[in-house]
Short mmCIF file of the C-alpha atoms (twelve columns), coordinates in Angstrom:
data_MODEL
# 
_entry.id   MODEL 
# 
loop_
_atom_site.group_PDB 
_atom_site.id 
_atom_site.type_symbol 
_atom_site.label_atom_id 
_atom_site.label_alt_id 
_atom_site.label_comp_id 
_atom_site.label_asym_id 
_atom_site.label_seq_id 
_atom_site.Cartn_x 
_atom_site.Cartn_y 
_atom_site.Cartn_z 
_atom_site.pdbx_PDB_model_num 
ATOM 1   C CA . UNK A 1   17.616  -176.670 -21.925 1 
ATOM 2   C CA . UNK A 2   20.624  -175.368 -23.544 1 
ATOM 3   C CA . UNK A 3   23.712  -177.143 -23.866 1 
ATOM 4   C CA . UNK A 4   27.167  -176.877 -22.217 1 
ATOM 5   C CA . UNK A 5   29.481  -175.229 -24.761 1 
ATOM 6   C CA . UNK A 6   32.061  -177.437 -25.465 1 
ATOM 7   C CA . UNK A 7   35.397  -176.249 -23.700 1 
ATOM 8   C CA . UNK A 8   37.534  -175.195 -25.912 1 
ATOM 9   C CA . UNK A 9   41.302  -175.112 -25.332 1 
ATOM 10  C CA . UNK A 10  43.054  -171.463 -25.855 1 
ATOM 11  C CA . UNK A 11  46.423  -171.054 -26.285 1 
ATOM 12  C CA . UNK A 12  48.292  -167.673 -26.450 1 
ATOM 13  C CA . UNK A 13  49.687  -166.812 -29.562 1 
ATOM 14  C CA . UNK A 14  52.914  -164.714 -30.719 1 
ATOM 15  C CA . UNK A 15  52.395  -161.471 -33.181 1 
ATOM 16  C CA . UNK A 16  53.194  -163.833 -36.291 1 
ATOM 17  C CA . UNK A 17  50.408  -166.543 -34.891 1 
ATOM 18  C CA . UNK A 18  53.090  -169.175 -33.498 1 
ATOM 19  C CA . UNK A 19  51.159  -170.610 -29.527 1 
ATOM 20  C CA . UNK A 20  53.347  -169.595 -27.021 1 
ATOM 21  C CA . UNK A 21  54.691  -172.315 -24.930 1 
ATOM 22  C CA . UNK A 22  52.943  -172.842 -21.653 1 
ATOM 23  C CA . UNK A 23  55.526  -171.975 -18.467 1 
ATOM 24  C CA . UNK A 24  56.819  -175.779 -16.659 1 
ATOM 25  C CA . UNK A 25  55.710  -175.327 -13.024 1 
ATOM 26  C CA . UNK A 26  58.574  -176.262 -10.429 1 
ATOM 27  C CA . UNK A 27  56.356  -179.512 -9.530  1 
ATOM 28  C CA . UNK A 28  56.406  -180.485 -13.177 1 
ATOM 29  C CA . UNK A 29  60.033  -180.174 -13.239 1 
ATOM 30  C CA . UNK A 30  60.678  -182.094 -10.056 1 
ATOM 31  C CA . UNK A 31  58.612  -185.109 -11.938 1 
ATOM 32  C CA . UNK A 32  60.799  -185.030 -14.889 1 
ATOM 33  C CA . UNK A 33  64.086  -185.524 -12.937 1 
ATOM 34  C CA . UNK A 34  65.194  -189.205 -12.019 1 
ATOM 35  C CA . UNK A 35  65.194  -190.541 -9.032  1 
ATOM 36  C CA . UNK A 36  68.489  -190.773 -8.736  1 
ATOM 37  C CA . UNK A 37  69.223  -187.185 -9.501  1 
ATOM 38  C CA . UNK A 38  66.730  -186.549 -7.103  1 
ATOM 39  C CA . UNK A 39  69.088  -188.525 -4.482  1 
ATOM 40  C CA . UNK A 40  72.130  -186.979 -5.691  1 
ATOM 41  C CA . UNK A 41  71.161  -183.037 -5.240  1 
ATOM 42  C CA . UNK A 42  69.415  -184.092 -1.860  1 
ATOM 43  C CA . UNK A 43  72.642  -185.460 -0.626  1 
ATOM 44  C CA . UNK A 44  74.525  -182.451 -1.750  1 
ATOM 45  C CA . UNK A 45  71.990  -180.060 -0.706  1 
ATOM 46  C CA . UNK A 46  72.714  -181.857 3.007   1 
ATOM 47  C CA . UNK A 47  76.272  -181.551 2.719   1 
ATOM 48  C CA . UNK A 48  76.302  -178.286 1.813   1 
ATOM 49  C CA . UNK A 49  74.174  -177.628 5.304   1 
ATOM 50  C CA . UNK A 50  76.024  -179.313 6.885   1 
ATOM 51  C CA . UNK A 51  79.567  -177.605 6.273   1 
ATOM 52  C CA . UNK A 52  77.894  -174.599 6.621   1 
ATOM 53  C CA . UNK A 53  76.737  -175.563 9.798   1 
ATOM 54  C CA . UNK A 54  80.752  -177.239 10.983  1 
ATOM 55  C CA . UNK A 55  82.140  -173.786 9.697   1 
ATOM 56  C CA . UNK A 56  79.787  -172.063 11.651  1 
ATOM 57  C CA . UNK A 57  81.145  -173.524 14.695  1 
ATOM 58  C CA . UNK A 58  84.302  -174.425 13.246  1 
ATOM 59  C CA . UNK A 59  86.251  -172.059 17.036  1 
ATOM 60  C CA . UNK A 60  83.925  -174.737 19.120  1 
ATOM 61  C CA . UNK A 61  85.237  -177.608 16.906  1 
ATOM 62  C CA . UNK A 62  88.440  -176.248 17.618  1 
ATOM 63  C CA . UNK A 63  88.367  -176.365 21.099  1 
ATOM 64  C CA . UNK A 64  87.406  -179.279 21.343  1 
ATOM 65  C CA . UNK A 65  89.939  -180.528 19.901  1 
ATOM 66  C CA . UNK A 66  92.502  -178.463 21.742  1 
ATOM 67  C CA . UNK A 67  94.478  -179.703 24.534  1 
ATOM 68  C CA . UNK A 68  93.488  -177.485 27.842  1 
ATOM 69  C CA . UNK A 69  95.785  -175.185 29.207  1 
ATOM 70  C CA . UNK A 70  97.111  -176.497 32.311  1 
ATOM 71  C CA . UNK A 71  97.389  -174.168 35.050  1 
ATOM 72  C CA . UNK A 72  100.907 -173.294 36.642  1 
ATOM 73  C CA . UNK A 73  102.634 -175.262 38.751  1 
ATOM 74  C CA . UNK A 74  105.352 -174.538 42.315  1 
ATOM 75  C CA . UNK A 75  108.027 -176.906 41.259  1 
ATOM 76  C CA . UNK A 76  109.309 -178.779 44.357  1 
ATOM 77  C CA . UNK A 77  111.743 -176.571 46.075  1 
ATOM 78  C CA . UNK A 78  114.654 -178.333 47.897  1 
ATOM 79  C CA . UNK A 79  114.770 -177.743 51.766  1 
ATOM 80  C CA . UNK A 80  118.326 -178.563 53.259  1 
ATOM 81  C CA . UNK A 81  118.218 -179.138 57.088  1 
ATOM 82  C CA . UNK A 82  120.970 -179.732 59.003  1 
ATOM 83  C CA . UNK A 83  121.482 -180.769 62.552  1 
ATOM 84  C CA . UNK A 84  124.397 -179.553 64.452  1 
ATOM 85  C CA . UNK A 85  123.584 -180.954 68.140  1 
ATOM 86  C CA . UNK A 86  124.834 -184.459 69.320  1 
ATOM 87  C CA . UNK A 87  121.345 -185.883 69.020  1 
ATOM 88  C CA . UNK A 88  118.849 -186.937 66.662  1 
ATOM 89  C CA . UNK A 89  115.752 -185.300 65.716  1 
ATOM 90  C CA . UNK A 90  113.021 -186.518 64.387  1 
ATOM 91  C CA . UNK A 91  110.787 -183.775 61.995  1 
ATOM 92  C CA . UNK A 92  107.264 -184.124 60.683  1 
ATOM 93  C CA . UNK A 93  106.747 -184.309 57.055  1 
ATOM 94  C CA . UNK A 94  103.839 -182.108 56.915  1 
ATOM 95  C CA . UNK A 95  103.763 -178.485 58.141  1 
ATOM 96  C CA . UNK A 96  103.319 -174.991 57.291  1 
ATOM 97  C CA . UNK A 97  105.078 -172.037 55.148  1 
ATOM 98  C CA . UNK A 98  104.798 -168.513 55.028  1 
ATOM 99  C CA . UNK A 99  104.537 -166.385 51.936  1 
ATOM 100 C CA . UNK A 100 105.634 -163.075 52.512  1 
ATOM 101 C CA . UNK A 101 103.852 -160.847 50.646  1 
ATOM 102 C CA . UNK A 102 105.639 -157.165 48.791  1 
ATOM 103 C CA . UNK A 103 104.224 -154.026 50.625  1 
ATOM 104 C CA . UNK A 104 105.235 -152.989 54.062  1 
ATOM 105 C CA . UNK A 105 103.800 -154.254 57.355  1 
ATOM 106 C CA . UNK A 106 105.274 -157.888 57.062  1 
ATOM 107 C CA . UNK A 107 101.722 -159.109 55.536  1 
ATOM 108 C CA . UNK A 108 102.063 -162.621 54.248  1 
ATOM 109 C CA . UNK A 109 99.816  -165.959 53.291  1 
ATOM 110 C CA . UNK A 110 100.279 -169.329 55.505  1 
ATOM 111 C CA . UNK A 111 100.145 -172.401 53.154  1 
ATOM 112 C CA . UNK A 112 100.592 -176.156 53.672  1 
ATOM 113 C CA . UNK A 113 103.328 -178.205 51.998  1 
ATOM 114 C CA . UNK A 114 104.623 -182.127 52.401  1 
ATOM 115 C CA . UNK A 115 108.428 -182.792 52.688  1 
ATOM 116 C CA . UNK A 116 109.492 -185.934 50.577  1 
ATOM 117 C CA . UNK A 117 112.649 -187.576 49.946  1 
ATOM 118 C CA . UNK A 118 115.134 -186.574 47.083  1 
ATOM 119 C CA . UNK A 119 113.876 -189.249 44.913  1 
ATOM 120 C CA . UNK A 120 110.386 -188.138 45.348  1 
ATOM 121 C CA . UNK A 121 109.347 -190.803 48.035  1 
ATOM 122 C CA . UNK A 122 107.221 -189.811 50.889  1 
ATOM 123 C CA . UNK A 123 108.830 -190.591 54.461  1 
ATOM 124 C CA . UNK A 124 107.941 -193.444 56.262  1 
ATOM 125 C CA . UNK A 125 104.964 -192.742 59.185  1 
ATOM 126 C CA . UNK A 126 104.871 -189.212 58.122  1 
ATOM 127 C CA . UNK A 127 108.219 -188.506 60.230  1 
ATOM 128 C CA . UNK A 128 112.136 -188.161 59.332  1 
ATOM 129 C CA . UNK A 129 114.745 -188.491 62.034  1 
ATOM 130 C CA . UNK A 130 117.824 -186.623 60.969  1 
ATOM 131 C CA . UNK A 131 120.983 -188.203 62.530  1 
ATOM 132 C CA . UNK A 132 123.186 -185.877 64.861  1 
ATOM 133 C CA . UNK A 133 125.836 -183.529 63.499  1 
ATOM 134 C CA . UNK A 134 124.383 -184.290 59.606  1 
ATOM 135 C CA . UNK A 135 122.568 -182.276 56.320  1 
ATOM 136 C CA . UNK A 136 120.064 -184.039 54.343  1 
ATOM 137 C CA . UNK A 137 118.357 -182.329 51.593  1 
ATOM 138 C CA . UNK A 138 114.437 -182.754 50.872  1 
ATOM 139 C CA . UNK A 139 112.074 -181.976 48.536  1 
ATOM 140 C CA . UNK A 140 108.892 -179.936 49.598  1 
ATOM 141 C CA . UNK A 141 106.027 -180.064 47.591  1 
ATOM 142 C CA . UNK A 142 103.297 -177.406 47.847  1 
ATOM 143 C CA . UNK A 143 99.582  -178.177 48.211  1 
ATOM 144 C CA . UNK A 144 97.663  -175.974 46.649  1 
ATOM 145 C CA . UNK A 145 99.304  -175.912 43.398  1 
ATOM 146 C CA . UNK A 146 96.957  -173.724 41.659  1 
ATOM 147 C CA . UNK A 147 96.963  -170.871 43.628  1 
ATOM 148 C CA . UNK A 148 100.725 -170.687 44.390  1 
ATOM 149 C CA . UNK A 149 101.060 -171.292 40.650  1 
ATOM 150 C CA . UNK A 150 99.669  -168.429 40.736  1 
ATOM 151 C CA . UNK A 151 101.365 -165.896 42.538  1 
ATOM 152 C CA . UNK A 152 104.629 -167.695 41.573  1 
ATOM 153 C CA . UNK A 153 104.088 -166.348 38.091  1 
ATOM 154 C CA . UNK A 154 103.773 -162.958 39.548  1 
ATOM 155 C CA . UNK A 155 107.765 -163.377 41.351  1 
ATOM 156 C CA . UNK A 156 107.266 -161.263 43.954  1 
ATOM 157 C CA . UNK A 157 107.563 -162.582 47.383  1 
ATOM 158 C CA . UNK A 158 110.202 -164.694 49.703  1 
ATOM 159 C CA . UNK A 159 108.675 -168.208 50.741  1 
ATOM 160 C CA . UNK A 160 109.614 -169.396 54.338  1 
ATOM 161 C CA . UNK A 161 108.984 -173.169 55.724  1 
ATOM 162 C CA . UNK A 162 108.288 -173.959 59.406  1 
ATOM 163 C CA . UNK A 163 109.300 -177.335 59.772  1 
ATOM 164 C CA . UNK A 164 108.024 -179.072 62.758  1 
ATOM 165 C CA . UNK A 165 110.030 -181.025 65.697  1 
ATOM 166 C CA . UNK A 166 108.010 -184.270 66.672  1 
ATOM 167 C CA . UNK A 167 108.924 -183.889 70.439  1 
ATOM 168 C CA . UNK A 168 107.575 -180.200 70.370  1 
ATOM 169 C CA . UNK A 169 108.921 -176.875 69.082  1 
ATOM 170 C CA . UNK A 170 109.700 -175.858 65.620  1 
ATOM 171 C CA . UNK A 171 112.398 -174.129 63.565  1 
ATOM 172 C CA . UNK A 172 111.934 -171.750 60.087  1 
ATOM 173 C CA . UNK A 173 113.698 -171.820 56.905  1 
ATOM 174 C CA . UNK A 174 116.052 -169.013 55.311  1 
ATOM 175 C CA . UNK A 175 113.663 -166.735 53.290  1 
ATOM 176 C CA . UNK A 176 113.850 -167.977 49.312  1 
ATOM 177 C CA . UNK A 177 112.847 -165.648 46.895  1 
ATOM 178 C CA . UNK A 178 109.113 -167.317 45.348  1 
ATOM 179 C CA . UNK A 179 110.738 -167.156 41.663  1 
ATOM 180 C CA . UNK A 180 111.316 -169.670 39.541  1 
ATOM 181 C CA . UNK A 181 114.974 -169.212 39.029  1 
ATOM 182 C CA . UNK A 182 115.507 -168.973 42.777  1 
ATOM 183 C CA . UNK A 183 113.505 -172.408 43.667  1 
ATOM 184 C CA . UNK A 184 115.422 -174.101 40.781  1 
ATOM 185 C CA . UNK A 185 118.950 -172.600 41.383  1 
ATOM 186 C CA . UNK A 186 118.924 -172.058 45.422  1 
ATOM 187 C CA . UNK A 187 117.421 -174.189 48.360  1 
ATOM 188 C CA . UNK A 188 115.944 -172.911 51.840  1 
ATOM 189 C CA . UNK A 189 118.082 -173.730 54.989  1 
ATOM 190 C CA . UNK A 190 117.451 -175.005 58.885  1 
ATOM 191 C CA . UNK A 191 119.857 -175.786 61.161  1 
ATOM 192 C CA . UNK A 192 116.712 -178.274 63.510  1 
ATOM 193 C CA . UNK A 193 119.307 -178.959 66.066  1 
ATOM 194 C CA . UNK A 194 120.254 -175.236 67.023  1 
ATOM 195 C CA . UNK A 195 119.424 -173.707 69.892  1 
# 
């Protein structure tokens, strides 16, 4: 039986004879560092993902952040009703108004609004009795804020308000332009005790 040949280690050599180094493999590399270096590149390595990642989505960090648009608003309009007879009358707080819409035929949009006091109070039992041969002035608030937001921003239509009598009947409003500088410069008249 013949005997295993010793292993012999070879080396590569250079032209003048000199061994050429053997390449360092990225393991051996790894085990030289410290573990603390090791620590150190790992946490920047992280960082670096992770700005990459928060620039990435920096627009949905940013609107977050951001404070929503709110949507546009009717500010309150100012209703002045007077009442010319010798008697009271009492109105409802609550009622209707018409929206007249550009464009002939006399189309236009019915919409609810709330009559409050100048100082922003609502009335008492959801009723106002206006005292004989007297104006008062009101505030009325529309309800659906959004959508007459809206068309507000558009300016182009006349708002109307049917104010109703609590012992039956009902009187409208002069036509107000639906602009802002109308509703913040001009008010919407009734005479409730008329005729």
């Amino acid at each position: 039986m013949a005997e295993p040949e010793p292993q012999v280690e070879r080396q590569l050599v250079n032209a003048d004879g000199s061994p050429i180094p053997t390449p360092v493999t990225w393991a051996q590399r790894c085990a030289s560092l410290s573990r603390r270096t090791k620590l150190i590149a790992g946490a920047v390595v992280v960082s670096l993902a992770l700005l990459a990642a928060a620039l990435g989505n920096l627009q949905k960090i940013q609107d977050y952040f951001a404070e929503p648009l709110s949507p546009p608003t009717v500010p309150p309009i100012i209703v002045e009703v007077e009442n010319s007879s010798d008697e009271p009358v009492e109105i409802a707080a609550r009622g209707n108004f018409f929206l007249w819409l550009p464009g002939p035929g006399a189309r236009h949009t019915i919409g609810k609004y709330e009559l409050k006091h100048a100082d922003g109070s609502s009335f008492d039992a959801g009723t106002y009795t206006v005292p004989s041969n007297s104006k008062k002035r009101f505030f009325a608030e529309v309800m659906d804020q959004v959508t007459y937001g809206q068309v507000l921003e558009r300016a182009d239509c006349d708002i109307a308000f049917m104010l109703r009598k609590v012992l039956g009947g009902h009187k409208t409003t002069s036509d107000l332009p639906f602009t802002k500088d109308a509703i913040n410069s001009y008010c919407a008249g009734v005479d409730i005790g008329a005729e």
